[in-house]
C-alpha positions as CSV (number, residue, x, y, z in Angstrom):
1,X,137.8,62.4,89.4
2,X,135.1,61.3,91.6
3,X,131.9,63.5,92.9
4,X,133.3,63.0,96.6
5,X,136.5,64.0,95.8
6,X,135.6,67.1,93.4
7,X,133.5,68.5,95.9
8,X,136.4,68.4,98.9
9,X,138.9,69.8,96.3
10,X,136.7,73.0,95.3
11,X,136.2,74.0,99.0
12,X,139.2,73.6,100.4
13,X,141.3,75.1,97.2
14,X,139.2,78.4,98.0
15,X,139.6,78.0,101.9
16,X,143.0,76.0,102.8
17,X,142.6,73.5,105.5
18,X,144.4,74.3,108.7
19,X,146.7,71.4,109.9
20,X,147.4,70.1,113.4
21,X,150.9,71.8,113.3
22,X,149.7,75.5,112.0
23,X,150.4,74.9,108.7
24,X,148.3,75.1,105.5
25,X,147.4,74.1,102.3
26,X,144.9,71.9,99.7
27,X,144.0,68.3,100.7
28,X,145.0,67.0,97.4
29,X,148.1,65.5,98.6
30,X,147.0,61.8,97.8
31,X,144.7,59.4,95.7
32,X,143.0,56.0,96.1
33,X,144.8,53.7,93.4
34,X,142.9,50.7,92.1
35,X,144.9,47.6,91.6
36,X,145.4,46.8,87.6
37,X,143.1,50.3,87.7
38,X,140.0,47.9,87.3
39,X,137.2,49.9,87.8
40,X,134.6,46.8,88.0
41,X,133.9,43.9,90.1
42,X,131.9,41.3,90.7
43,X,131.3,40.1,94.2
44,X,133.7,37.2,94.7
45,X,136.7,39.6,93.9
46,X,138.6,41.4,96.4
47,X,139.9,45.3,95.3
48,X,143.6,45.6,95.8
49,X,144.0,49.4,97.2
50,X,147.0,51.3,97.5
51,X,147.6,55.0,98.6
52,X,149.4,57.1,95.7
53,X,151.6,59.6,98.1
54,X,151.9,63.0,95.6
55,X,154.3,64.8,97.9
56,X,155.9,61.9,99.9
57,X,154.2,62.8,103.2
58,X,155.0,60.7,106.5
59,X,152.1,58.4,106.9
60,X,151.5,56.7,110.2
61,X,148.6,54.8,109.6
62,X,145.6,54.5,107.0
63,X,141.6,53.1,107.7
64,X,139.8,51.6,105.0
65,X,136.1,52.0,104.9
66,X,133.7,50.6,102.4
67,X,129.9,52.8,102.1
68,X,131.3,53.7,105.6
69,X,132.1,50.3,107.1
70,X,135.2,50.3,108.7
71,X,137.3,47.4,106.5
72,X,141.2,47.2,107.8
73,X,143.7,49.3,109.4
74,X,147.1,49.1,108.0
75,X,150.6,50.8,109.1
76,X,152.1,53.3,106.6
77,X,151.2,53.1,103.1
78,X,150.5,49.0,102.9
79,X,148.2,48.1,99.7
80,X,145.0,46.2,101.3
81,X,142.6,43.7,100.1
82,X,138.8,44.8,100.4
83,X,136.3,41.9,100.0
84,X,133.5,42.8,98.6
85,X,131.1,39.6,99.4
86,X,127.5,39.8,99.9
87,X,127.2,43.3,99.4
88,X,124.6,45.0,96.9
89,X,125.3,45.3,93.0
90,X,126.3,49.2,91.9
91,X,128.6,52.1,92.7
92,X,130.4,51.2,96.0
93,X,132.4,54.4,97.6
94,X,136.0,53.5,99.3
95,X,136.9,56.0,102.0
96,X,141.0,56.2,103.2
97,X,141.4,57.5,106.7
98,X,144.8,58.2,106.3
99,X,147.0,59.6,109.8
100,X,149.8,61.4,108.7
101,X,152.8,64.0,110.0
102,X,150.3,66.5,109.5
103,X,147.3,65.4,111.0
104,X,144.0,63.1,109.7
105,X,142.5,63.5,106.1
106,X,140.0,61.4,104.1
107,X,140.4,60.4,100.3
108,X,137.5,58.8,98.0
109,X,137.2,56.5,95.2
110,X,134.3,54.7,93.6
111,X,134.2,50.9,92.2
112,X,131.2,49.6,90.5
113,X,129.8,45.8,91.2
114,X,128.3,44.3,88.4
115,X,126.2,40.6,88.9
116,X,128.4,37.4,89.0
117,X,125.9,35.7,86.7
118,X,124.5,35.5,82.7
119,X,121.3,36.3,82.6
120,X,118.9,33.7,81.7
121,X,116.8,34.5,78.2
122,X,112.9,34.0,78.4
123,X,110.3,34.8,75.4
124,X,106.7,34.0,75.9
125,X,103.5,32.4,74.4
126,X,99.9,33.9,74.5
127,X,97.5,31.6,76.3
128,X,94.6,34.0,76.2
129,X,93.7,37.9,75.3
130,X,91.4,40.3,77.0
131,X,89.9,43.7,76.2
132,X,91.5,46.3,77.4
133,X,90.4,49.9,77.9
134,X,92.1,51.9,75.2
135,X,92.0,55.0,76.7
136,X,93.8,53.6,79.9
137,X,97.4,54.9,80.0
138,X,98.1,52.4,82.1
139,X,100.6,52.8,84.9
140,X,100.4,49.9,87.6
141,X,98.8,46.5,87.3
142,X,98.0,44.1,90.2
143,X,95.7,41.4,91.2
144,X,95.1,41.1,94.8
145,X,93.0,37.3,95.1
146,X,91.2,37.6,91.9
147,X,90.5,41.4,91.8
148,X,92.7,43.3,89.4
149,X,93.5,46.6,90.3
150,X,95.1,49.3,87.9
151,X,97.0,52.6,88.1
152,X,96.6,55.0,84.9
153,X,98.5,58.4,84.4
154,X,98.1,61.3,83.2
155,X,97.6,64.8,84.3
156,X,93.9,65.5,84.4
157,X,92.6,61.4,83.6
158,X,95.0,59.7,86.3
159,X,92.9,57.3,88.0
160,X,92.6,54.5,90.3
161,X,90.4,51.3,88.9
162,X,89.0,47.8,89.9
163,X,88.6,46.4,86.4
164,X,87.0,43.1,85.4
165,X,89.7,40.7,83.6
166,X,87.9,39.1,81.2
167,X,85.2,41.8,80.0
168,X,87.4,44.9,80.7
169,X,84.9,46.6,82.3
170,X,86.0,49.0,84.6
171,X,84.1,48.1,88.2
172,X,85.6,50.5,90.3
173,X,87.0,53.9,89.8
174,X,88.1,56.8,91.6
175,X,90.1,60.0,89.8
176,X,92.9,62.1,91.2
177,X,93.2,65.1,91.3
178,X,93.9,67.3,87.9
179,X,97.4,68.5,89.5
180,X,98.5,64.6,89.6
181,X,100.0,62.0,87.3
182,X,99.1,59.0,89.0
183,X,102.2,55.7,88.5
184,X,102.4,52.1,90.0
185,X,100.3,50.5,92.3
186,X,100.6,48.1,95.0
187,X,97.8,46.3,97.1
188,X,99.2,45.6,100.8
189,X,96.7,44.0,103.3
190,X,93.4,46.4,103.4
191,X,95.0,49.2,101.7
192,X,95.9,49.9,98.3
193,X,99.4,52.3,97.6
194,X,99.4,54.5,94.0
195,X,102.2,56.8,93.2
196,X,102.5,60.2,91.7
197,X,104.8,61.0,89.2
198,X,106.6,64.4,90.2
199,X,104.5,65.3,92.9
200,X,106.7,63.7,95.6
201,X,103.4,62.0,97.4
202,X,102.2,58.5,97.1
203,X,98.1,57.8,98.3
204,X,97.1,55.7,100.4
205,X,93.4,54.1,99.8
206,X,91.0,51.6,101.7
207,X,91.2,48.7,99.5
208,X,87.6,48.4,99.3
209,X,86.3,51.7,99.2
210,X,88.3,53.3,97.5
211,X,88.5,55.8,100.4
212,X,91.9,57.9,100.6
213,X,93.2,57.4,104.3
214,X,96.0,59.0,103.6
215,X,99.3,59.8,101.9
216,X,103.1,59.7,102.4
217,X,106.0,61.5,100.8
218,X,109.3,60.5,99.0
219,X,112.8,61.1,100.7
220,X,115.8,60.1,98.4
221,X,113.8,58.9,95.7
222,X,112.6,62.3,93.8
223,X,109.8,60.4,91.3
224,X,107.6,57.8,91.4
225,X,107.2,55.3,89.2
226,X,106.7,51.5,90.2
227,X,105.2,49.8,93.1
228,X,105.3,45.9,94.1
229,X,105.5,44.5,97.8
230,X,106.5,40.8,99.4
231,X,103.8,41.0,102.0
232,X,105.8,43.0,104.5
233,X,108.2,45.3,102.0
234,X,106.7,47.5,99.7
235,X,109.5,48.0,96.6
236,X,109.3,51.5,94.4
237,X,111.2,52.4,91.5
238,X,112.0,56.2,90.4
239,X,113.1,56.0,87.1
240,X,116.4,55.2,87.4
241,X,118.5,51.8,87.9
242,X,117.4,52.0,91.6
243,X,114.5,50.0,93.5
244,X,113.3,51.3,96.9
245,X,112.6,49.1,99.9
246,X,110.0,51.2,101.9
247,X,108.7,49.4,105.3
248,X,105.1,48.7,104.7
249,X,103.5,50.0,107.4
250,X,105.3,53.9,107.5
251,X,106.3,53.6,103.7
252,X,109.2,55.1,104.8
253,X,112.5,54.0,102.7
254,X,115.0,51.9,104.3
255,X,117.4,50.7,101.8
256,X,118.1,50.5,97.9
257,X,119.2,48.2,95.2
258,X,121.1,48.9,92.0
259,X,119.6,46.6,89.2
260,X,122.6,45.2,87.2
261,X,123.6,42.5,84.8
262,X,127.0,40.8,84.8
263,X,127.8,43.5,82.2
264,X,126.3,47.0,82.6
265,X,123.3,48.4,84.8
266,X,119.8,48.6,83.9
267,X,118.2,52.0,84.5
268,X,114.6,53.3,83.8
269,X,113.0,50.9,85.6
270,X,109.7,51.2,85.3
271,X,106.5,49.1,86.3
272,X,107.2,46.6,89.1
273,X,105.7,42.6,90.5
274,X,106.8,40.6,92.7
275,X,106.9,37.1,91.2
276,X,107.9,34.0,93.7
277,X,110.8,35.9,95.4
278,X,111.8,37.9,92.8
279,X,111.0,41.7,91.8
280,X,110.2,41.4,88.0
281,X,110.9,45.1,86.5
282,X,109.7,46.9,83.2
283,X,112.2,48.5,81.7
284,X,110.5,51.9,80.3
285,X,110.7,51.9,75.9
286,X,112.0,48.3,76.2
287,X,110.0,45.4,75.2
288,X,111.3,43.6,78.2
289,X,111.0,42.6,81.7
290,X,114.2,42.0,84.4
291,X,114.0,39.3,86.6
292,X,115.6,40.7,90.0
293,X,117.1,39.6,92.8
294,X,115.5,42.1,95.5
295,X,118.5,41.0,98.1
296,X,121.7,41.9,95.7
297,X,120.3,43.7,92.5
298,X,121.2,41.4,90.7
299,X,119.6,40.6,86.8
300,X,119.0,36.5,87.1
301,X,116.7,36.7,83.8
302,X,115.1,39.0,80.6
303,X,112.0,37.7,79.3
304,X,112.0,39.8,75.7
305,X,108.4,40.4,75.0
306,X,108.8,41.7,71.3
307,X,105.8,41.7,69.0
308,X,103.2,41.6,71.9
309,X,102.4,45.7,70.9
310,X,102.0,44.9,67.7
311,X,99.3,42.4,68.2
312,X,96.6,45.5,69.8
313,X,95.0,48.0,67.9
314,X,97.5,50.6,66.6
315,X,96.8,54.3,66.7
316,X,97.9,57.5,67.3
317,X,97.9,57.4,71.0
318,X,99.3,53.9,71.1
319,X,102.5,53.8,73.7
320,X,104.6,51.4,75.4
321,X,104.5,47.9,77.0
322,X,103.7,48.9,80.6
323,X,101.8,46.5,83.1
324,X,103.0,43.4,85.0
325,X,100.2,41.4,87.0
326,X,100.7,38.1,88.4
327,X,98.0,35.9,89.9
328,X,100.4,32.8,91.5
329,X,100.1,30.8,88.4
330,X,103.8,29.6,88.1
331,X,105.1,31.3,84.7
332,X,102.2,32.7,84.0
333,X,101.9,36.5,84.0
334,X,99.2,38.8,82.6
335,X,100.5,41.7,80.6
336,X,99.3,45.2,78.8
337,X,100.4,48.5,78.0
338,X,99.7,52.3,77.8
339,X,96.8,53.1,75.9
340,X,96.2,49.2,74.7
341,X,93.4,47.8,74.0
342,X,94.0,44.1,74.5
343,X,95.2,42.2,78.0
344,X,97.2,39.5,77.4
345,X,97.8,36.4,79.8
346,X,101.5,34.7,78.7
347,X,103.5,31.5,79.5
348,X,106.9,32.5,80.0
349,X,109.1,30.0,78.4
350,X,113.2,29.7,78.6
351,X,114.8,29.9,75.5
C-alpha cells in the first residue's frame, strides 16, 4: 500500500468521513489497478488504469491526475490510458477523482519511470598526475577559467581553498566555522557557493576575496552534498537519487530530478560537474561517475574509474574517490579523492 494511501486510511479509520447524504464510513472503498500490475515504465509507454470498485458503489464519473496534472475524465468506471511522455525519470503519483452516489473521494497509486536507454560504458586513461594535499578531505572540486577551487569537510578542518594545479599548493584559504562540515562547491559569476553537510545552510563567498556575503538555506532537500551550475542553474545533490535545480540568483529550489538507469535508480549521489550539457554525478563508495541528463534524470553513461585509488599513497586515513573538475577540454576531466595525495587529469574513453 502506498505512503498517500496509508496515511488517508489511518485518519479516517479513527475519524469516519462524513458523506454528502449523512452517512458514514472509511474511504477504503476502491483502489487504483495497474494494467498487467506493471509497476515500471519507461516513457514511451502509456499506464492502462482501471478503478477496482470493493463494494460495487454507483460511480458517475472519475478524473485522472498525474503529480497533480489533470490527465482525462472518463464516465463510470472506464479503464484509461495515461501517457507518460516527456515527463521526469522516478516515482510518479496517480490521483483518481472519483464522483460517486455518495459524494467525491480521491485514491493514490505510484508508478516508477525508469530511462528508455542502455547506458553507455566509459573507463579512462591517465594523461598526467598532480600532488594533492593529503590531508584535504576533499568535498567539491571546480575550475572557474584556470583557477581551481576546492571544498574540503570535516567538522573542525572544513575549508574553502584556491589551490595551484600543478604544484598543489594551496593559494587561497579560508576555514569554517568548527560547528560546520563543509560539501560541494560551485563557482557562479563573482561568487563562489559551498555547502554544509547537516547544517541546512549553504555560504555564499566573493569569488575573489574570499569574503562571505552571505548564506541561504535548504527547503526540501535536508543535506547537502554536491554542487555544479549551467551558468544560470545551480544543481545540488543531498545524498539521495535526487538532483536539485536551485535558480542561481536566490538559490532557492525550483524543481528535482530522479537519477535512473533503464533498470533501477541511482541514489547517493554525491560530488557534481557540469560537463557539455550534462550533470556528471559521483556516486558516494562507488568508483564511478553517471553521466546525466539534467532535463529527464536520465543515466546516458558510467565511466568506471576502478584502480585510480589505488594508484595514491595508501594510509590509514585514505577514503573515497570524490572530486570532479572539468576545464572544457572535451573528455578530459581532472579527478581526486578524500584525503589523496595525487590529482589526476583523465581521457575518458568508450569502451
Amino acid at each position: 500500500m502506498n505512503f498517500h494511501k496509508l496515511l488517508i486510511m489511518t485518519l479516517l479509520t479513527v475519524v469516519a468521513a462524513s458523506c454528502g447524504n449523512g452517512k458514514t464510513r472509511t474511504i477504503d472503498l476502491f483502489d487504483i489497478e495497474i494494467g498487467n500490475e506493471k509497476k515500471r515504465f519507461v516513457t514511451s509507454e502509456t499506464v492502462e488504469v482501471q478503478l477496482k470498485n470493493k463494494k460495487n458503489i454507483a460511480v458517475t464519473s472519475v478524473t485522472y491526475f498525474l503529480n497533480e496534472e489533470k490527465v482525462v475524465t472518463v464516465n463510470g468506471n472506464t479503464a484509461s490510458k495515461i501517457p507518460l511522455a516527456k515527463l521526469k525519470l522516478g516515482t510518479q503519483i496517480i490521483k483518481a477523482e472519483i464522483t460517486h452516489e455518495d459524494g467525491v473521494e480521491d485514491e493514490y497509486a505510484s508508478v516508477t519511470v525508469v530511462s528508455s536507454i542502455k547506458p553507455k560504458l566509459y573507463g579512462y586513461k591517465i594523461l598526467e598526475t598532480y600532488p594533492h594535499d593529503i590531508t584535504a578531505y576533499t568535498q567539491g572540486l571546480e575550475f572557474f577559467g584556470d583557477d581551481l577551487y576546492e571544498s574540503t569537510g570535516r567538522y573542525k578542518k572544513s575549508s574553502l581553498r584556491k589551490v595551484d594545479l600543478k604544484t598543489g599548493e594551496v593559494l587561497q584559504k579560508t576555514d569554517l566555522d568548527p560547528q560546520y562540515f563543509g560539501e560541494g562547491l560551485t563557482v557562479l559569476n563573482d561568487n563562489i557557493y559551498q555547502l554544509t553537510w547537516k547544517e541546512n545552510v549553504g555560504f555564499i563567498y566573493d569569488k575573489e576575496t574570499f569574503e562571505k556575503k552571505g548564506q541561504f538555506a535548504y527547503a526540501s532537500s535536508k543535506e547537502g552534498w554536491g554542487l555544479c551550475n549551467d551558468g544560470t542553474h545551480i544543481y545540488k545533490s543531498d545524498g539521495s537519487e535526487k538532483i536539485w535545480t536551485l535558480d542561481g540568483a536566490t538559490q532557492k529550489e525550483i524543481s528535482h530530478i530522479e537519477v535512473y538507469t533503464n533498470t533501477s535508480k541511482i541514489d547517493t549521489i554525491n560530488e557534481l560537474e557540469f560537463v557539455e550539457g550534462h550533470i556528471y554525478a559521483n556516486i558516494y563508495q562507488k568508483d564511478a561517475i553517471a553521466i546525466v541528463d539534467p532535463k529527464n534524470g536520465a543515466v546516458q553513461g558510467v565511466i568506471n574509474l576502478k584502480g585510480l585509488k589505488d594508484k595514491v599513497t595508501q594510509h590509514a586515513t585514505l577514503d573515497v574517490l570524490n572530486g570532479i573538475a572539468y576545464k572544457g577540454e572535451p573528455n578530459i576531466l581532472y579527478i581526486t579523492g578524500k584525503n589523496w595525495d595525487k590529482l589526476f587529469k583523465i581521457e575518458v574513453i568508450e569502451k
